[in-house]
C-alpha positions, 0 to 999 in steps of 0.5 A: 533593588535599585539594580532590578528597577533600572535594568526595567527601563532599558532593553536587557543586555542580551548578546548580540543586540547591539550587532547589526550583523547577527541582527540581519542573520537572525532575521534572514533565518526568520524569513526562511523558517516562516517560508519553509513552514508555509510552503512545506520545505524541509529546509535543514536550518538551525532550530531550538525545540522545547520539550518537558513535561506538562507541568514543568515550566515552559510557557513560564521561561516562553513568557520571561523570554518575551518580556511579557505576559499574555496568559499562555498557561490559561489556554493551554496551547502547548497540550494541543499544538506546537507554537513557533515563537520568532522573537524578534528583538525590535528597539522601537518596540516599545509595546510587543507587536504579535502577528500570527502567520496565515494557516497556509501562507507565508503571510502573517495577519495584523498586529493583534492588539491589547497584545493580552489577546494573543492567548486568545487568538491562538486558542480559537485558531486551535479549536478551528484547526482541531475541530477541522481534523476531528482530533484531540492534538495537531502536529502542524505549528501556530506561528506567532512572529513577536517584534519586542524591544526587551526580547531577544533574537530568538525562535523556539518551537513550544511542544505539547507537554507530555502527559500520563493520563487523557483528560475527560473527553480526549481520546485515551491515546493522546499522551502516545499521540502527543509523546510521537509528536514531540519525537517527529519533532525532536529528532531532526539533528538540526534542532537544539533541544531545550529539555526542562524539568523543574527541580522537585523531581530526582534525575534517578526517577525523571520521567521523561529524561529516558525520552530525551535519551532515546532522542539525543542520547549523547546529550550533544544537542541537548540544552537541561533546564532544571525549572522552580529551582527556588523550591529546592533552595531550602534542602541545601545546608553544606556546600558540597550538598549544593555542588553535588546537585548542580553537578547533576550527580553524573546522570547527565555526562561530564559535558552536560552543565544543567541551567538552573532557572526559578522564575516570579510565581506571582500570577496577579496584573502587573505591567510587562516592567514589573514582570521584567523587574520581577524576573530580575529579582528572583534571578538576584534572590536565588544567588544570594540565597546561595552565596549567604544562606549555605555554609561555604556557599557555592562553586561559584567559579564553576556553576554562577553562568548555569544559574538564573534566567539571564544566563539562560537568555544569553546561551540560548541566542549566542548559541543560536547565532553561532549554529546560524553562522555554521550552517550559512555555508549549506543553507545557500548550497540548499536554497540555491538548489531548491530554487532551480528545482522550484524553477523547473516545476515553474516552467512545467506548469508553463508548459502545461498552461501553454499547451492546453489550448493547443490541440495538435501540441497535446496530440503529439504529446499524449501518443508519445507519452501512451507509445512510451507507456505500451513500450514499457510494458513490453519491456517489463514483460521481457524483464526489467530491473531496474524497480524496486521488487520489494515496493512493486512485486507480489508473491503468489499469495498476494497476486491471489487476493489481488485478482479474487482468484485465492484458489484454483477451482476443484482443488482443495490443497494450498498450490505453492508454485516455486518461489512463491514467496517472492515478489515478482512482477512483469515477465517473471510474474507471468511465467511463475503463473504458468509454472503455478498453472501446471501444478494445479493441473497435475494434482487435479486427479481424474474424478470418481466415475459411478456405475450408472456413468459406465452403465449409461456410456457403455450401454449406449454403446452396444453395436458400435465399434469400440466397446469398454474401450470407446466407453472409457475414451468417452468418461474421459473426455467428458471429464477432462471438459469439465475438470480441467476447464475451469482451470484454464479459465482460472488461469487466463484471470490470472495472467490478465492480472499481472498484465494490469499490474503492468500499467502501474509499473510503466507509468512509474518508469516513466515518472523516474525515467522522464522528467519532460513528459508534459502530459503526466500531470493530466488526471482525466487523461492518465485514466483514459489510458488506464481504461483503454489499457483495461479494456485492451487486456479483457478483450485478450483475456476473453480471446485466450479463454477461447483459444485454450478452451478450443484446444481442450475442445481439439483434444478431447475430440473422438476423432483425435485418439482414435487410433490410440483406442484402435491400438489398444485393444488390438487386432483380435477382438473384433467388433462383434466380440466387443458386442460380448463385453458389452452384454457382459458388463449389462449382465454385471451391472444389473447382478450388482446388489443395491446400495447398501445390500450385500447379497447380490441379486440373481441374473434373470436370462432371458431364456429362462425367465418370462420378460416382464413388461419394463423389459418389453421393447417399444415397436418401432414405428412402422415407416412406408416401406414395413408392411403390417404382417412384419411388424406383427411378427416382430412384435410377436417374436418380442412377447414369446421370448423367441430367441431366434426372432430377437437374434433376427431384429438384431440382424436387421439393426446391424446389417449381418446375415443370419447365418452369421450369428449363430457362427459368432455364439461361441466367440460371445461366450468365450470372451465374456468367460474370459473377461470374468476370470480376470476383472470387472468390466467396471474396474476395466472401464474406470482403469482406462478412462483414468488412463485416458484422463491423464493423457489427456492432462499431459497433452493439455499442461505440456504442450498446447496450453502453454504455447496458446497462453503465450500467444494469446497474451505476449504476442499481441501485447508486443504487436497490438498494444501501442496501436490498441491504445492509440485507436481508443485514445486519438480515433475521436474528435477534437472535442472528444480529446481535448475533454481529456484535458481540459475538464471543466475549472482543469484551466483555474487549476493550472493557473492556480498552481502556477501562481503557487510556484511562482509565489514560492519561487519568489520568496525562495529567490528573496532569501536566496539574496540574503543569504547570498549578502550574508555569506559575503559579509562573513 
């Protein structure tokens, strides 16, 4: 006890105390952890993570480690954020100096005093902090910097314990957030793991030791810590009882020696001597319990240094010291190359600062910057290499979803364009749209025409030249118009699709391509060249849909298959046999049974039957030149049925002379004759207007479509697109420009970040210095 009480009165002999040395190196590291943490840097510097279950110890080995209590279990801190402990080990500290770091600075606040309060403190900033993010757990760390003259050069980042169960009024996924925290934590190679787990659990069914493994599965960077080892005392009678526990029962590896660590239990007010007093007597009590209370006592020469808190102490900060030695050499390597990386982000917001107010300066470098995005574009378009497919490519599927055209209007069945599945981007996108175009196009079938349709068409052609076959060529155009339009429509939405990707993908190439572009930075203004861009590929996407329809509207004109109908019903049947077929298919049609009847209807003639009055032909309205007597006569004819009268208005529709009728009664008969020995005249009809129909696709897919598609859309972006852009963007006045720059608090914003950088750059630049000193004294 003697020993207990004086080793109370002076500073423990922790390793590395009485070293000026490792005291600077300690401290250097101090600094650049609080930095890194404060800035954001992943700085690779040697750190030990404490991990365990909830209930396993740590806050108790944090506060034997500090030399004093500050009630850190009552809070429960550990369950809900990580906690940087940066022990500093301070000989003029008699009482600790606890500080906590601002939440987003590298700065720390006052000392907080009675140090007791701490616990309190960390548990409002806690509140403050999760009530903020409006969640149960926070990986972001509280940083608690300790200045203790009976605490060691030491820092440990505390994890939140791991859990089974949520309490009442957290969210059910908290032990999955807090358990994936911890790993994000664990996993960087540059930190030591201290695992504890207290000496009641059986390494066979430790919970978490499996976690552990997945992290560090070799245990190479992985200091065990077997807690409450007093507990276990009792169940230990032989030596090799005791031998075999220590050893850990090879669950661990042969390299693996667990420290075995039992701390005071007694949680009543004592002063931070009596708790160092009483850290001290427990370690003197467990190995005398072990040297006298077991038969034969214990391998003392191979496991005394893995027992008690002491010996746990030392390892911890002489190992710690020695990883800082090891990684001085890379640590300046990395602060020197963050500190010229810092220093060119420095002088970028100087010259954003600079140039602000500097309208031609800002003139000059949005037209180089926009000249540079169209350029891009056209490279792309032509095909480029050199992004990464898998980040800026679509497949088909996606490019569908993207432009809200998921499918190609009249079609039913999913297109898959070869290599639908990949993804594409710039010209290749382009042309995988077109070759997706076509095969739409081709398993579009000519639609089903009614009889009414070649009722109407053909009847109205009676007279004309052509007959069936000008019917037909008729169906077909006004089909191909409506089926095969809105494919072209369709099709233009899409290619302007892959023409606004484009602006994502140049804007990108040159982030990686152009690290001096001075104006990228510039939010307002990137938007105004994303607008212009915009608008640029609608007006081209409205000036194709015309220039395909017009090719459509040329193709299905009368005019442009006329010799193709000529040629196809030949020279022999004249216009007046088609006149027949006409009169053929009228008498067809109208002996058709109705819908859903199976006897046909008999053909009324109409010499044989009397003309009802729906069949009477409305008299013309007499003109200037008709006197009455005609017009009666006309009437006359059409009320008695008279033949030859009817045959002699048809004469006068039709300008032949009157002998020639009764000449071409014979031919009429004949071909009708003929006509029904071999098909319908329906079938006929809807036979060539399908024939017509895919003609027409044919011309429509393989030849005028493409070539227009290419040059509506790929030739004016390689010739209008820079000049487009330049027009929106700089044909406005001052004031109009400089609204793209210099946006209401745009100036404040800039200054701020500069001042940010240059706060970074200084203290980047002082830890720099140290590890420069440190070096030389190596």
């Amino acid at each position: 006890m003697s020993c207990a009480s004086s080793s109370s009165k002076r500073a423990p002999p922790a390793l590395g105390y009485g070293s000026n040395e490792a005291r600077a190196r300690y401290e250097a590291y101090s600094r650049l952890q609080a930095t890194a943490l404060a800035f954001g840097e992943q700085l690779s510097i040697p750190e030990i993570v404490a991990v365990g279950g909830q209930s396993d110890g740590k806050s108790s080995l944090l506060e034997a480690l500090l030399g004093f209590r500050f009630n850190v279990r009552e809070v429960e801190m550990g369950t809900r954020r990580p906690l940087v402990l940066q022990m500093i080990h301070e000989p003029a500290a008699v009482d600790p100096r606890c500080r906590l770091q601002h939440e987003d600075d590298e700065e720390y606040g006052p000392v907080i005093v009675p140090h007791y309060a701490v616990a309190e403190a960390i548990k409002l900033r806690t509140e403050e902090h999760l009530k903020k993010i409006r969640a149960a757990v926070s990986s972001k760390p509280i940083v608690m910097r300790v200045e203790y003259a009976y605490c060691p050069n030491l820092t440990i980042i505390d994890t939140p314990g791991f859990i089974l169960k949520a309490k009442k009024g957290e969210p059910e996924s908290t032990p999955d957030d807090i358990l994936q925290m911890v790993r994000a934590l664990a996993l960087p190679p540059n930190r030591l793991l201290l695992f504890l787990q207290q000496s009641s659990v059986e390494w066979c069914s430790s919970l978490w030791l499996d976690t552990v493994r997945s992290i560090d599965p070799g245990f190479h960077r992985t200091v065990v810590v077997v807690s409450k080892f007093d507990n276990r005392l009792g169940e230990f009678a032989e030596k090799w009882e005791v031998d075999r526990y220590l050893s850990a029962g090879g669950y661990l590896g042969d390299h693996v020696r667990p420290f075995f660590v039992a701390l005071p239990k007694d949680r009543g007010s004592v002063t931070n001597e009596e708790f160092r007093s009483q850290i001290a007597s427990v370690d003197a009590e467990v190995l005398k319990h072990l040297r006298e209370r077991i038969s034969g006592g214990f391998s003392e020469d191979k496991y005394s240094g893995s027992i008690g808190f002491g010996n746990l102490r030392n390892y911890l900060e002489a190992e710690l010291q020695r990883r800082y030695r090891e990684a001085a050499p890379a640590t300046l390597a990395l602060l020197e190359r963050r500190c010229n990386e810092v220093a060119a982000e420095l002088a970028t917001a100087d010259a954003k600062l600079s140039t602000a107010g500097d309208i031609a300066s800002l003139r000059k470098s949005a037209m180089i910057h926009t000249a540079a995005v169209a350029g891009h574009m056209v490279r792309l378009l032509h095909g480029a290499a050199d992004l990464d497919p898998l980040e800026w490519g679509l497949t088909t599927d996606e490019e569908r979803v993207q432009s809200g055209a998921k499918k190609w209007p009249g079609l039913t069945a999913d297109i898959q364009p070869p290599n639908a599945i990949l993804k594409l981007y710039g010209g290749a996108s382009f042309e995988r749209v077109l070759t997706e175009f076509k095969c739409a196009a081709c398993s579009l079938e000519c639609p089903s025409i009614s009889r009414e349709t070649v009722a109407n068409v053909l009847l109205a052609h009676v007279g004309r030249s052509g007959g069936t076959f000008a019917a037909a060529a008729s169906i077909a155009r006004a089909a191909a118009q409506s089926w095969l339009g809105p494919l072209l429509d369709t099709v233009c939405d899409r290619l302007g699709h892959v023409l606004r990707n484009l602006f994502d993908l140049a804007v990108e190439r040159i982030r990686t391509q152009d690290s001096t572009n001075s104006v990228t930075g510039y939010v307002a203004f990137q938007a105004a060249v994303r607008q212009a861009h915009e608008g640029f590929v609608q007006e081209l996407v409205k000036e194709c849909k015309g220039l395909v329809r017009h090719e459509l509207a040329a193709i299905t004109s009368p005019y442009s298959h006329l010799n193709f109908w000529e040629n196809s019903f030949g020279d022999g049947i004249t216009a007046d046999m088609h006149g027949a077929v006409t009169d053929a298919v009228t008498e067809e049609l109208e002996n058709q049974a109705p819908q859903g009847s199976s006897k046909p209807q008999a053909a009324a003639r109409v010499s044989d039957c009397p003309l009802k009055e729906s069949q009477l032909t409305i008299p013309e309205t007499p003109s200037p030149e008709q006197s009455s007597s005609d017009a009666k006569r006309k009437e006359y004819a059409i009320a008695s049925g008279r033949i030859a009268d009817v045959t002699f208005a048809t004469r006068k529709r039709h300008g032949m002379p009157v002998g020639a009728v009764s000449t071409r009664i014979g031919p009429l008969k004949e071909a009708r004759h003929s006509l029904n020995k071999t098909k319908s005249v329906y079938d006929e009809v809807c036979s060539l207007a399908i024939e017509q129909f895919t003609r027409i696709r044919e011309v429509l897919v393989e030849r005028s479509v493409p070539a227009a598609l290419n040059a509506g859309f790929l030739t004016p972006c390689q010739e209008r697109l820079a000049l487009a852009l330049g027009l929106e963007l700089f044909a406005v006045s001052d004031e109009q420009f400089m609204d793209m720059f210099v946006a209401p608090g745009m100036l404040e914003q800039l200054e701020n970040e500069r001042a940010s950088l240059q706060k970074r750059y200084k203290t980047l630049r002082s830890c720099l210095h140290e590890f420069r000193t440190l070096a030389r004294s190596l």
